[in-house]
N, C-alpha and C positions, 0 to 999 in steps of 0.2 A: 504493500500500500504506500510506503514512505517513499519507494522510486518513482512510483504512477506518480504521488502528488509533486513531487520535485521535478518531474519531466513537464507537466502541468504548468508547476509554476514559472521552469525555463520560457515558458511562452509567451508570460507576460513577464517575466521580466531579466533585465542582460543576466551573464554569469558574474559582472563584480557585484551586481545586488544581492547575490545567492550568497557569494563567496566572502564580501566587507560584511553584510547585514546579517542576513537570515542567518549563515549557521553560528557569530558570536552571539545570537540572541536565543537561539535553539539552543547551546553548549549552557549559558549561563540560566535558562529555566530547567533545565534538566538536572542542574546542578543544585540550584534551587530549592527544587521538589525533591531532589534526595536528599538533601540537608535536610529537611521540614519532616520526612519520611525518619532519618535517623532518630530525629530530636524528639518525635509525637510518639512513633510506633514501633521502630526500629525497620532497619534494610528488609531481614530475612522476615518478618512478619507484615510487612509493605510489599512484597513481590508474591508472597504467599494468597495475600487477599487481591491481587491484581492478576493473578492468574486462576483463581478460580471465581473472578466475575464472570456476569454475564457478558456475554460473546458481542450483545448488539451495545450494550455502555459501554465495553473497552473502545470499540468501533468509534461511538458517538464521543470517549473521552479524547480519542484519539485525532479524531477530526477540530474537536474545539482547543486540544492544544496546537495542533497545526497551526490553525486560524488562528491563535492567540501569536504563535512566535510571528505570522507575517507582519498581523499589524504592528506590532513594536516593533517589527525589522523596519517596517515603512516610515515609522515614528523614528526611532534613529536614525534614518537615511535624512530626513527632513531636520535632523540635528547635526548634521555633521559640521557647517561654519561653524557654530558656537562653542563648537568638541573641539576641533583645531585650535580654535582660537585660545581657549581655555589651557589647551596644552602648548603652544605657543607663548604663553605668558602673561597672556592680555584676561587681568585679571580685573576683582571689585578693590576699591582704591584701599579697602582695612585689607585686605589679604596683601595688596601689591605693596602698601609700604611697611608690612612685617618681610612676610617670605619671599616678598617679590623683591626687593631692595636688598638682601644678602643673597641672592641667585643671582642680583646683575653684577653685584662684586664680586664674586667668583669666578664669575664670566668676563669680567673684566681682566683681573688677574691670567686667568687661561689665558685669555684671548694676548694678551702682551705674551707671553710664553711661546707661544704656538706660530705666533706673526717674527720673530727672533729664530725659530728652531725649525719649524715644518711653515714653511711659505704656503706651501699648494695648498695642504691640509686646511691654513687660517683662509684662504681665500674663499673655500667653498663651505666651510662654519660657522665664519664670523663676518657680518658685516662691516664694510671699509671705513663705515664713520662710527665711533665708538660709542655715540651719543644712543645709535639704534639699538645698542647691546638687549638682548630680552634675556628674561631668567631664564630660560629653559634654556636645551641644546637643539630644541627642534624650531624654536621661535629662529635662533640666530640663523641655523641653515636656511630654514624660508625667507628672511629678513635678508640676508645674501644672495640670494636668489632673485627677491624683487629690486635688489640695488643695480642687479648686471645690467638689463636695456636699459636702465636709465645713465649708468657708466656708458655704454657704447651711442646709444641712439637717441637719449635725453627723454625716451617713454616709459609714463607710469608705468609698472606693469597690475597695481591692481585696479586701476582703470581702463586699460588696453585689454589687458589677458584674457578677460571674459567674452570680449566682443570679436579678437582674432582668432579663440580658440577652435570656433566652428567651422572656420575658415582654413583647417589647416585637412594636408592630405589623410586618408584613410590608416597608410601604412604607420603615421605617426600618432596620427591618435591611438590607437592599438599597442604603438611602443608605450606611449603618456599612460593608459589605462594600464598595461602591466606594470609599470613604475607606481601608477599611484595606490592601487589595489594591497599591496602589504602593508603600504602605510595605513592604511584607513582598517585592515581587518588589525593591526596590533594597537590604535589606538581604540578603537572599539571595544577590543576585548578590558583593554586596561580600563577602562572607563564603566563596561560592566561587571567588570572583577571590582570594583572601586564602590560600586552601587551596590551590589550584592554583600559585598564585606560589612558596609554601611547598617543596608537595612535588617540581614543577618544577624548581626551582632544586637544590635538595637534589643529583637522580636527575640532572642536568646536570652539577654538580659530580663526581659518583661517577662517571659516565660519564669524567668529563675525568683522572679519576686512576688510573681502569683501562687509561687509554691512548685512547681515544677520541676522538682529537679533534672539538672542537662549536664553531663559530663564536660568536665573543662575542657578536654582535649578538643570537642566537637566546637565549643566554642573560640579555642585558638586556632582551631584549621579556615573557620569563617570569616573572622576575623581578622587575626592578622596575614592568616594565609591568604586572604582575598587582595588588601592592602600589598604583599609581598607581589 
């Protein structure tokens, strides 16, 4: 059933939505409902009563979690600027001048290191005015990336980029989507390994004070192992 509906969904939609979207959203609900399964019932008593359902629920369970991973795959694909950008650096101004303000000085530091010892390395990392520096390391690479046409050819590139990109041949779009495609499935996943750790942790806690008891390990695998 899960091939039929994946061949299904190849129809509507390309393979980097299957590949960025749907299956980090499929991985971390699955991951999810076994966490929920460990903490409520345990694994081996959660597979035991999912294999002796009834035939047409597991069917209809299985259908509604399908449908559930697309649309928050569709829901994250429709978040992906604000996810970049969040990892990029470009953050809310209490977090930028905590965290944000010792990751440009770091980055500062580096970046003089790196511009002295590995030239090539600092050109395609860091960008050439230092002013630009972002906390992250993936801010500075894109940050050095939109400073290059406007070095050569004096163009924005995040006012240009969007309006020449449809413009450009087939063979390259196709190289562009295989480059962007691992970026977007590892920030994705970080992002809902980061959520999950999140709400996890949280719904473990509450469980633990409603009287519940939850083995800690279960709690350190969700939590910090999510965060890790």
């Amino acid at each position: 059933m899960l091939a039929g509906y994946l061949g299904e969904l190849s129809s509507f939609f390309d393979r980097r939505f299957i590949i960025a979207y749907w299956a980090p959203v499929c991985i971390m609900l699955t991951l999810a409902v076994l966490g929920a399964a460990a903490a409520h019932w345990g694994i081996a008593v959660a597979l035991q009563a999912w294999t002796t359902a009834n035939p047409l629920l597991q069917t209809i369970s299985a259908l509604i979690a399908l449908l559930a991973v697309t649309i928050l795959a569709y829901v994250l694909r429709a978040s992906t600027t604000p996810l970049i950008r969040f990892y990029e650096g470009y953050w809310p101004a209490w977090l930028d001048k905590t965290l944000g303000e010792r990751g440009r000085q770091h980055h500062l530091r580096r970046r003089v290191l790196m511009r002295d010892q590995q030239y090539r390395d600092f050109y395609f990392s860091y960008p050439h005015n230092s002013k630009r520096t972002r906390p992250t390391r993936l801010g500075n690479a894109l940050t050095a990336a939109e400073e290059y046409p406007f070095q050569l050819y004096r163009l924005d590139a995040v006012l240009w980029w969007p309006r020449l990109a449809p413009l450009l041949p087939a063979a390259l779009k196709e190289s562009l989507n295989a480059a962007l495609t691992p970026l977007l499935v590892l920030i994705n996943l970080s992002g809902l390994f980061g959520l999950l750790a999140l709400i996890g942790g949280v719904a473990l806690v509450g469980d633990h004070l409603l009287g519940h008891a939850q083995p800690l390990w279960l709690f350190l695998l969700v939590f910090f192992g999510g965060w890790l």
